[in-house]
N, C-alpha and C positions, 0 to 999 in steps of 0.2 A: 545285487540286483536292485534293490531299494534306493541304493545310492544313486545307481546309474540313474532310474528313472527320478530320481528327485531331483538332478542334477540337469536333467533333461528338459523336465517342465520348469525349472525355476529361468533356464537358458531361453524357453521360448518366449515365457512371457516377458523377460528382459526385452528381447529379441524386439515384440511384437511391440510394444510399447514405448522404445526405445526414439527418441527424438532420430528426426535426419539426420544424414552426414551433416557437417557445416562446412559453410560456402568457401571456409580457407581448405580443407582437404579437398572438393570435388575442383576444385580453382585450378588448384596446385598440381592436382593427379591429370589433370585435364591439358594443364601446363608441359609435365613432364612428359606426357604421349607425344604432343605437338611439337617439342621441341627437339626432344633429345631421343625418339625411333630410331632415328638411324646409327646416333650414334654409340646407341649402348649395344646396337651389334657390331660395330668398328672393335667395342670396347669387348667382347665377345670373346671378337676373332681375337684377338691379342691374347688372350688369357686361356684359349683353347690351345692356342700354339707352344704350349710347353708344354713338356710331359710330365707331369707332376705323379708320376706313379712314382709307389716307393721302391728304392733300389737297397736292395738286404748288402749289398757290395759297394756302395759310395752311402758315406753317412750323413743327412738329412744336410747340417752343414755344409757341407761339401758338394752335394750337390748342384751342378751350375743350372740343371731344370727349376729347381727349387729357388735357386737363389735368385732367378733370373725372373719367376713369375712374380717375388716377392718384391725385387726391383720394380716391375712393372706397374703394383700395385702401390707401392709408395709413390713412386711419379703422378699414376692417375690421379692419387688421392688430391697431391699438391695442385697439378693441373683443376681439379676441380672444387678447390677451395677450402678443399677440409683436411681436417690434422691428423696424423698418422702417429704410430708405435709400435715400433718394433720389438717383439717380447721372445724370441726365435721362433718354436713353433707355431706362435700364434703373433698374427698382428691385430690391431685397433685403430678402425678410423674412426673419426668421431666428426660431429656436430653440437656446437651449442656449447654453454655451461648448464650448472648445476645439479645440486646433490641429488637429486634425484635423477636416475637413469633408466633411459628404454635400450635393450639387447637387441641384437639381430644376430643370431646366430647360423654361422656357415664355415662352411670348409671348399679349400681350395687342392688338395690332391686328390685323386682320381684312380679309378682301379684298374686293371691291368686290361689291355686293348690288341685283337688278333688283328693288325693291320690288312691281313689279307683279306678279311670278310669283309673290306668296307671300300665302295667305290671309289675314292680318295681316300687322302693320309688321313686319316684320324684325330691325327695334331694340326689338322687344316678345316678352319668353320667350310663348310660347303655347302653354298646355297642353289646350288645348280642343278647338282643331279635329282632333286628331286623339290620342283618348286613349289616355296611355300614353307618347305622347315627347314632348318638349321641343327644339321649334321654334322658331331664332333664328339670327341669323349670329354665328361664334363659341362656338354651344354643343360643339361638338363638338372646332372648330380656332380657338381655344384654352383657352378661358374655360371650358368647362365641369370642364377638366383644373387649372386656376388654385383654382378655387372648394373640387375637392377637396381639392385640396394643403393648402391654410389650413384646413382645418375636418378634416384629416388630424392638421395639425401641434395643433391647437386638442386633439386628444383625448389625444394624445400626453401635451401639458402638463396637462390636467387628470385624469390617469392617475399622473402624477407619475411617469413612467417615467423610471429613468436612465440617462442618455442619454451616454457615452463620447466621441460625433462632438456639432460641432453641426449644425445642418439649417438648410440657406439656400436660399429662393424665389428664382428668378432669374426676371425676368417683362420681358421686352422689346418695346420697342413699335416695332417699322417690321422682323422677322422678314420679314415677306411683300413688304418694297418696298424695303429696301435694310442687308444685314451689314455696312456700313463701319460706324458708330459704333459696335457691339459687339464689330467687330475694333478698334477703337482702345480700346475701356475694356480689352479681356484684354490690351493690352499693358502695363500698368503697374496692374492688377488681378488680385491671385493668386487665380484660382477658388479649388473645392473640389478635393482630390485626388481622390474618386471623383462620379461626377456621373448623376442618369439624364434623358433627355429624355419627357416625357409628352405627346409632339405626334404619335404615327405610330401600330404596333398593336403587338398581342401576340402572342406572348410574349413578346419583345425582337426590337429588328432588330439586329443588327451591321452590315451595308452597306447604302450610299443609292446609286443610280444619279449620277450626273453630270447638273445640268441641261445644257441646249442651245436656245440661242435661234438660228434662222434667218428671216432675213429676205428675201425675194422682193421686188422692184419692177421692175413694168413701166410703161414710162413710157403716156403719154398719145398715142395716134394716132388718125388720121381713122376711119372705117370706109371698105372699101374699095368706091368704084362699084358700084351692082349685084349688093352680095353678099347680097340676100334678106335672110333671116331674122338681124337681128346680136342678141348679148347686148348691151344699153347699160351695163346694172350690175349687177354682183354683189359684195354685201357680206354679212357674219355673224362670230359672235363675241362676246365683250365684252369677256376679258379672257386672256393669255396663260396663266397657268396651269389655263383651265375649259376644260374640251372643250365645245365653241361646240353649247348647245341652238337656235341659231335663224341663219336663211340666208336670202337673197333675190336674188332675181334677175328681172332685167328684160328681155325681147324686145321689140324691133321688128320691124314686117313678118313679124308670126307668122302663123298660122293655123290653123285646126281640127284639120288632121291633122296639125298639130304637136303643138297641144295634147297631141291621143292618142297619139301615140309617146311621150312628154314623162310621159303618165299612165301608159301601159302598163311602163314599164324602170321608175319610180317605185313600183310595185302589185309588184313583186317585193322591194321592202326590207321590210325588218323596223324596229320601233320607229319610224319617221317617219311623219310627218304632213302633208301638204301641205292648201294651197289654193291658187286660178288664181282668174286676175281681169282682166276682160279693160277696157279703153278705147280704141275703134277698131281698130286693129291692134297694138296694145301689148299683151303679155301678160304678168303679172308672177305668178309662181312663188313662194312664200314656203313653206320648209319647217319644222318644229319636230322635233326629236330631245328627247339627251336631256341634261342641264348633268351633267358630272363630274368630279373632279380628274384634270388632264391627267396626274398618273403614273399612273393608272389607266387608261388609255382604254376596256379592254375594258367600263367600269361605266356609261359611257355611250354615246351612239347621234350619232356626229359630223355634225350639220347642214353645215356647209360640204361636205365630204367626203362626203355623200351625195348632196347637192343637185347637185351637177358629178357624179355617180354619173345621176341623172335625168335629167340632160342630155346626156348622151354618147350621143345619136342622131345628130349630127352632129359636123362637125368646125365650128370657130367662130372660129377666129382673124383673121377680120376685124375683129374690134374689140381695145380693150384687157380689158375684161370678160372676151370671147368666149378671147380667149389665154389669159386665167385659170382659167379652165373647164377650156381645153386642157392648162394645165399641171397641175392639181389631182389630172386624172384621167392623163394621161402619166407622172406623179413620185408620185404619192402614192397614188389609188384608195382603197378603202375598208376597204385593210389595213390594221394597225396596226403593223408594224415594218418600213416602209422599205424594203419587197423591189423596190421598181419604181424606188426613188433610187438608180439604178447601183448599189454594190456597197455601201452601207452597212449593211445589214443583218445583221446578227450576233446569238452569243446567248452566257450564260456560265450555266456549272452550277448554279451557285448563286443571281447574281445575276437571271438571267433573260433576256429579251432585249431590245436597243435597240427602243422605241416612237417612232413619228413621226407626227404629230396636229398638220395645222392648226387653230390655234384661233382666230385673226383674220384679218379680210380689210375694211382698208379703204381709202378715200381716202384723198390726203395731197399735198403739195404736188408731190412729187416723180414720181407716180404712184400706181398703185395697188401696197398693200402687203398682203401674205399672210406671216404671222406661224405659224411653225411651230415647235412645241415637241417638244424631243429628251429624251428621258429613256436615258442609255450604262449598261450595264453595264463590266466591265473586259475586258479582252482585247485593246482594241486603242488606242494611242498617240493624245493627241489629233492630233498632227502628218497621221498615217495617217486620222483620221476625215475630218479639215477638207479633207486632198488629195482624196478620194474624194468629198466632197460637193459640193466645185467641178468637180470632172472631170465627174462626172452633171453637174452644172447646164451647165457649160461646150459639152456634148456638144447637149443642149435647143437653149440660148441660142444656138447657132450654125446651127439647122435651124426655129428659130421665130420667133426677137426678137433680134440684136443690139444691139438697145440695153437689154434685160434684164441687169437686177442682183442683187446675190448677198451679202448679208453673214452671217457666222455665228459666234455667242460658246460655245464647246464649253465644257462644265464638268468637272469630275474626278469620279472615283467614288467611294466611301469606303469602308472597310471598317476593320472595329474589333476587333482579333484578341488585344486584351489588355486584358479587362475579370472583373478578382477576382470582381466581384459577380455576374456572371451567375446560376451557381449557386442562390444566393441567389431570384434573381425569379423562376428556372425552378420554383424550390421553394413560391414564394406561388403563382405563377400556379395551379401543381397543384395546391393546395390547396383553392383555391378554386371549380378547376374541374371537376378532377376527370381534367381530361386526365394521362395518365400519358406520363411523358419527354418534354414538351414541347421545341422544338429551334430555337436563335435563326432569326430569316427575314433577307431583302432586301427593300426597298420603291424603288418609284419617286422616292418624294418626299427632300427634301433638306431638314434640318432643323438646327437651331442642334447636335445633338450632335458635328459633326466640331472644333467649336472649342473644344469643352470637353474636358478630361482621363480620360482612359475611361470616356468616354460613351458608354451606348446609349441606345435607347429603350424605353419601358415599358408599352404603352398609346397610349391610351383607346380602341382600337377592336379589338375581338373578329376573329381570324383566321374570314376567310371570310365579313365580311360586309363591304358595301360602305361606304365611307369616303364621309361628306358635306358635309364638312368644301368650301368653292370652291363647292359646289351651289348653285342655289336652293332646296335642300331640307331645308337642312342642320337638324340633330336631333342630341340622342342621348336614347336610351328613360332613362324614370328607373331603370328597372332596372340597368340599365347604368351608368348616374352613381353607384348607390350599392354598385353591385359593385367599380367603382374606388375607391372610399371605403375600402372596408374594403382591399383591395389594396394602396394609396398609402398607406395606416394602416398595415399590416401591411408593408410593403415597409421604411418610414421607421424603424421599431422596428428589423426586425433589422439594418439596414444601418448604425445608430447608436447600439446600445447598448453 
């Protein structure tokens, strides 16, 4: 806490005291608006148009999405003046010489996309259906923040600014499905000395929470004799880190006055949506919330987690389903930080507090699995979280299912407590926005800056508005795109000249 705040005021009165931009970065930033708006969404559109999700069945190499957005990006680079490198998973553009260098850190794959929830393809920028933002997977996480950087660095060079650091794109492709290959190039690849990440919001973050994967299975049983009404199946989800917009679930031997218990506890949620569907005695429940990045949860409306919220008219553990239900709303309910998971539940001044959000629930060989995503702040040892979350479950599993199981991968939290350049980006951000003593944040998400050398992050997403980045809704306004233009223009000057 001491740190925070020390760290806080020594930031403002930098801040506050801090000479103006100079008239090469505001020139420059001013420059890159006027000239190149349009076409860093041209440049957008191109790099939206590949599917750069990872495919577990075509290997990274092989891939022709992959190879083809990487194509693309070595073209632009040349078209726009600056040098490229090819490292496989990761490419390098650059600007300038010398031994000293400024990072930009980003990634160009993208996570998995339900094309049906989206007015157009997905893999098609679209400015139409809804004017004013630009609608695609990856405009927002990562690609929109990629497209600036080049046509950032593009005004730079034809500004003929000079430039002291050189400026190197770092642009990595499997971010969102797996950091081994980029922790194997930084070991025998000397980054930049200062580095910033353009993947999370502004005004800088200095800490990430710790992700946390928990994994639930209960295995496969009979339903038991004459237990009426059973859940047969409940599924929702799609992918670990979206807070799960869509849930489903299946009764046998329902009934009318099920139904209306079933509608009535359901008519007291907020943001869901259901529909009922009956064949014979079967009644099948299908709810829609709302898709959002799981470090966020509060930004969306958790289908799995409401739908066992609708169901909690009974108790239902005669099936494996029906146990599911039982534990959804037993262990988790429709909080968002784990206060019914025995004692895990915690919070840190700065960083905020642990979030826990099922975000899948499906079949699998072994049973059924419920896939819950942890987002720690610091404060407490991974040793002490992982004991606590087995003792809750332990305490469950011994009064519902013995044969219930329990796996759980805790992550670290980060925080970045020695970064020169802050200053510096508290000084564009205010410039540009107007906001006075702007003051680094914490986010949920976790992002390629802990591996880099005092790294934060920088952007692309405006404090206080919701990140779309995992949605199916994902956007960013053009206003927006070309606000980080001139920022990422102006950010890149003074950090390098």
């Amino acid at each position: 806490m001491i740190k925070r705040l020390a760290l806080a005021t020594t930031l403002a009165f930098a801040t506050a005291h801090a000479a103006p931009l100079s008239s090469d970065a505001t020139a420059t930033a001013r420059y890159a608006r006027q000239t190149y708006g349009e076409k860093v969404i041209e440049s957008l559109a191109n790099m939206v148009s590949f599917n750069t999700v990872a495919d577990q069945k075509v290997p990274f190499e092989k891939n022709p999405q992959h190879i083809g957005f990487k194509r693309f990006i070595k073209q632009e680079a040349s078209r726009l003046g600056l040098d490229f490198t090819d490292h496989g998973y990761i490419m390098v553009v650059g600007l300038g010489e010398g031994k000293e260098r400024v990072g930009v850190i980003t990634h160009g794959d993208v996570q998995p996309v339900d094309p049906g929830k989206w007015k157009q393809s997905p893999f098609k920028l679209d400015r139409s259906s809804e004017p004013g933002l630009l609608l695609g997977r990856g405009t927002e996480d990562d690609k929109g923040p990629i497209a600036t950087a080049m046509y950032a660095m593009k005004a730079i060079k034809d500004r003929n600014v000079l430039l002291k650091k050189r400026i190197e794109l770092y642009i990595y492709m499997a971010e969102e499905s797996d950091w081994a290959p980029l922790e194997a190039f930084l070991k025998t690849h000397t980054p930049p000395q200062t580095n910033i990440t353009i993947d999370a919001e502004y005004p800088a973050v200095t800490a990430e929470k710790g992700w946390g994967a928990v994994r639930v299975t209960l295995p496969d049983m009979a339903p038991a004799p004459g237990s009426g009404a059973v859940v047969q199946s409940f599924t929702g989800g799609f992918f670990d880190s979206q807070i799960p917009e869509d849930a489903r679930a299946v009764i046998d031997n329902a009934d009318p006055a099920l139904e209306l218990a079933i509608r009535t506890r359901a008519a007291q949620q907020k943001g869901m949506s259901y529909q009922y569907a009956w064949q014979g005695t079967r009644l099948t429940v299908t709810g829609k919330g709302l898709a959002a990045h799981s470090s966020k949860p509060e930004d969306g409306v958790n289908a799995i987690a409401m739908l066992a919220d609708a169901l909690d008219v009974q108790h239902w553990g005669a099936s494996q389903a029906g146990m599911m239900v039982d534990f959804v709303n037993d262990m988790i309910g429709t909080g968002l930080q784990g206060e019914r998971f025995g004692k895990i539940a915690y919070s840190d001044d700065f960083m905020g507090p642990m979030t826990v959000s099922p975000t899948t629930l499906k079949a699998s060989d072994t049973g059924l699995v419920l896939g819950i995503n942890l987002r720690r702040p610091r404060g407490k040892t991974t040793a002490q979280l992982t004991s606590e979350i087995n003792q809750a479950f332990d305490v469950w599993k011994a009064e519902n299912q013995p044969r219930a199981t329990l796996a759980a991968q805790i992550g670290e939290p980060w925080i970045q407590d020695k970064a020169p350049q802050l200053p510096t980006l508290m000084k564009v951000f205010s410039h540009y926005t107007g906001v006075k003593d702007p003051q680094p944040v914490s986010v949920g998400g976790g992002t390629n800056s802990r591996l880099f050398p005092r790294a934060v992050s920088f952007g692309p997403t405006m404090p206080g508005k919701v990140y779309t980045g995992h949605s199916e809704h994902e956007h960013m306004t053009e206003k927006q795109l070309l606000l980080n233009l001139e920022m990422y223009t102006a950010v890149l000057v003074e950090l390098a000249k």
